[in-house]
C-alpha positions in Angstrom: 134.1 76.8 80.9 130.1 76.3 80.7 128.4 73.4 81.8 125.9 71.9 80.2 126.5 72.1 76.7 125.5 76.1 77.1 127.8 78.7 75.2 127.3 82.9 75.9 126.3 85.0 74.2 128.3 87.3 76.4 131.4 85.4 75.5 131.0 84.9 71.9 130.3 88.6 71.4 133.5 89.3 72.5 135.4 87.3 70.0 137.4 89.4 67.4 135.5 89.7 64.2 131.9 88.2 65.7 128.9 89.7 64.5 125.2 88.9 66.1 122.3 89.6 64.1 120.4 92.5 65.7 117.8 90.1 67.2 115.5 89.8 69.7 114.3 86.4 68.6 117.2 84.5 69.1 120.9 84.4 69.6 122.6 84.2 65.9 125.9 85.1 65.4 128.3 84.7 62.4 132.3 84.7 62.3 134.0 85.4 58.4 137.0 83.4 58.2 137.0 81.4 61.4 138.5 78.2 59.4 141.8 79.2 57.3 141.7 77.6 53.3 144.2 74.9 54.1 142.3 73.2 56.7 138.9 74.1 54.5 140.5 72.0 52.0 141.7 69.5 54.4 137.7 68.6 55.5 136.6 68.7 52.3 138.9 65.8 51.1 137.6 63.7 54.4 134.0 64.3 53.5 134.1 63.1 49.6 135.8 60.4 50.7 132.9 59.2 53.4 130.0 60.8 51.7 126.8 58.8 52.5 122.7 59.8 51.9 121.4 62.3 54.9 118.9 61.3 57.2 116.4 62.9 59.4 114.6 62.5 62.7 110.9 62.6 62.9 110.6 61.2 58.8 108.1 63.2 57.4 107.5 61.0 54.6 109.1 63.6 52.0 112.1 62.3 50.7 112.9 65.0 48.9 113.4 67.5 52.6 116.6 67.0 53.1 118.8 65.6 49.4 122.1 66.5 50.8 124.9 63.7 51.7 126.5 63.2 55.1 129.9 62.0 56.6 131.1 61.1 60.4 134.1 62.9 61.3 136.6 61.0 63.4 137.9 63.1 65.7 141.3 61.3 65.9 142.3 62.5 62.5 144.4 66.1 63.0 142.0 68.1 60.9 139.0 67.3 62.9 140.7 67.2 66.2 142.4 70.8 64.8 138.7 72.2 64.1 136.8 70.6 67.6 139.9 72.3 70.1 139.0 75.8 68.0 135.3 75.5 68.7 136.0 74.4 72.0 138.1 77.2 72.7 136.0 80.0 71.0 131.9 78.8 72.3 133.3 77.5 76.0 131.5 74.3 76.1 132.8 71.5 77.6 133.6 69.3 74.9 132.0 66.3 76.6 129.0 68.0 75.3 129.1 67.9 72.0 128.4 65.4 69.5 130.9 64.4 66.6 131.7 66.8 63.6 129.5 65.8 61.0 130.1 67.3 57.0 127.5 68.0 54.5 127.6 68.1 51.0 125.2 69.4 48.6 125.1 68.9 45.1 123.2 71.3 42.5 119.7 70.9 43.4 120.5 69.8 47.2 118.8 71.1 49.7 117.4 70.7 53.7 114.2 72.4 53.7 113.2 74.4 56.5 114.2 72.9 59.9 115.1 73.8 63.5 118.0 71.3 64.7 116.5 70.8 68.0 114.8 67.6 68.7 110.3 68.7 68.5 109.5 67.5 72.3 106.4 66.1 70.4 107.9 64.3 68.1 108.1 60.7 67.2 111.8 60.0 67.7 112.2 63.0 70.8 112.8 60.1 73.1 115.1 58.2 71.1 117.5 61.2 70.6 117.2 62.8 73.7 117.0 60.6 76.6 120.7 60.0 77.2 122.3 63.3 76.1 119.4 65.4 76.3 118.3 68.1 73.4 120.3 69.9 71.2 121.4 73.4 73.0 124.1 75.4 70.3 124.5 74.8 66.4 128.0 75.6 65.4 128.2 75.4 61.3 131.2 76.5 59.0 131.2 76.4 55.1 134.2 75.6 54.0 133.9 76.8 50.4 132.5 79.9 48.1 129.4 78.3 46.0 129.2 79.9 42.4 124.9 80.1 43.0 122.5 79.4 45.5 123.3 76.8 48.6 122.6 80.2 51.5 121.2 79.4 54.7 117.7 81.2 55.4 116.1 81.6 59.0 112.7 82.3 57.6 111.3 83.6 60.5 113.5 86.7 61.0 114.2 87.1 57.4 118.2 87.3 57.3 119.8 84.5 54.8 123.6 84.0 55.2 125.8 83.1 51.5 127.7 80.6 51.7 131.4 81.8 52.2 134.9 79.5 52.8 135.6 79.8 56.2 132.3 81.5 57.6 130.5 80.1 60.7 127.8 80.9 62.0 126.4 80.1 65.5 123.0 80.1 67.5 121.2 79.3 70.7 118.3 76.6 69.7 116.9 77.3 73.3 115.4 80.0 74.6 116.9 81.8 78.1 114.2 79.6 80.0 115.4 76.2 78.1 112.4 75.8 76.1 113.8 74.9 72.3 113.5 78.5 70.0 111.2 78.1 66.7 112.7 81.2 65.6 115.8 79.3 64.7 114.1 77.5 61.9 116.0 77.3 58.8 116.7 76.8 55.4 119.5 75.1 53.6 118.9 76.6 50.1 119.2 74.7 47.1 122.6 74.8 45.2 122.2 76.0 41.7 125.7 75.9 40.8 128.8 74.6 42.2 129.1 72.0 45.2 128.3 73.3 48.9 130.7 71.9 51.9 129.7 72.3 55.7 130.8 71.2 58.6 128.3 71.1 61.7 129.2 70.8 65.2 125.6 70.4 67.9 125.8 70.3 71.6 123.6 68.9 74.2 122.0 69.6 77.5 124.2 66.4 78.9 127.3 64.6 78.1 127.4 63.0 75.1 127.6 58.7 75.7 127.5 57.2 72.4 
C-alpha cells in the first residue's frame, strides 16, 4: 500500500476500465461506472438529508465562487464505509490519509468556479489546513447521477471538461512528481442549467489525517 497519502499512476492505469487523459501536465484519470446505481442512490439520500452552505479556504470575498451545498459523511454508516474500502482498494492509499467523504450538491445555477483543491502555500489559511495533515496530494470525485444540462467539470488549463455521468469518477495528482502542488489541475465545477448535480469527493494528505 502507498505511504503518504500518494496513489500511482502506475497502479491506477492498470485498473479495468481506467482511462488517463493523454497528458503531460498532470495525472487525470477517469473510471465510468465505478459506483453501481443502488449505492448512487444510497449517497444521495445521505446528502439531502445533511445538506448545508459550502465553504472555502482562502475567502476571496466573492460569494457567489462556490453556491453549491455540502454534507459530512460518517463513515460508520454502510454506504460510506461501502464507498471508502472501494477507493481504498482501487488508489492504494493508506486510508489513515484521507480525509472524510464529503457530498456536494448543486442546484440549477450552482457552481465552484475555477479552483485547484490543494491548499495555495501563499495563502491566508495554508497554515491552518496544512500544518497537522499536511497538503492535499489525490482528488478522488464520483458523480452519482446523469444531469439533464450543464453541471461538467472543466480543467481549464488543458482544455478537457468531463459530463457529469452516475457512477463516473475521476481522479488526479494535485502535486507534481517533485511535491510541489500542480496549477494545471485547476478546475471548474460548471453551472447546472437543469436538473440537480450529486458528488461525492474523497482528498488525501501528505500525513495522517488527526481531526
Amino acid at each position: 500500500m502507498n505511504q503518504a497519502g500518494e496513489s500511482s499512476a502506475r497502479l491506477l492505469v492498470t485498473v479495468g476500465g481506467m482511462q488517463r487523459v493523454p497528458s503531460d501536465r498532470l495525472e487525470l484519470f477517469q473510471k465510468r461506472n465505478f459506483v453501481d446505481n443502488g449505492l448512487c442512490a444510497e449517497l444521495i439520500a445521505l446528502i439531502e438529508a445533511n445538506r448545508r452552505p459550502s465553504t472555502i479556504a482562502d475567502d476571496n470575498g466573492d460569494r457567489y465562487f462556490r453556491t453549491s451545498e455540502t454534507c459530512d459523511l460518517d463513515s460508520a454508516l454502510p454506504a460510506v464505509a461501502r464507498l471508502e474500502a472501494m477507493l481504498t482498494q482501487i488508489s492504494g492509499i493508506d486510508p489513515a490519509h484521507g480525509e472524510p467523504l464529503q457530498g456536494q450538491r448543486y442546484a440549477v445555477a450552482q457552481e465552484f468556479k475555477p479552483h485547484t483543491d490543494y491548499f495555495s502555500p501563499s495563502g491566508a489559511d495554508y497554515a491552518k489546513f496544512c500544518s497537522v495533515a499536511g497538503q492535499r496530494t489525490w482528488t478522488f470525485m464520483m458523480y452519482l447521477n446523469h444531469v439533464d444540462a450543464g453541471g461538467g467539470t472543466r480543467f481549464k488549463i488543458i482544455g478537457k471538461t468531463f459530463q457529469p455521468e452516475a457512477g463516473k469518477l475521476l481522479c488526479w495528482n494535485n502535486c507534481r512528481p517533485d511535491g510541489s502542488v500542480n496549477p494545471n489541475t485547476l478546475h471548474h465545477g460548471m453551472k447546472v442549467r437543469k436538473g440537480v448535480k450529486y458528488v461525492i469527493t474523497k482528498w488525501y494528505r501528505e500525513k495522517e489525517w488527526a481531526w
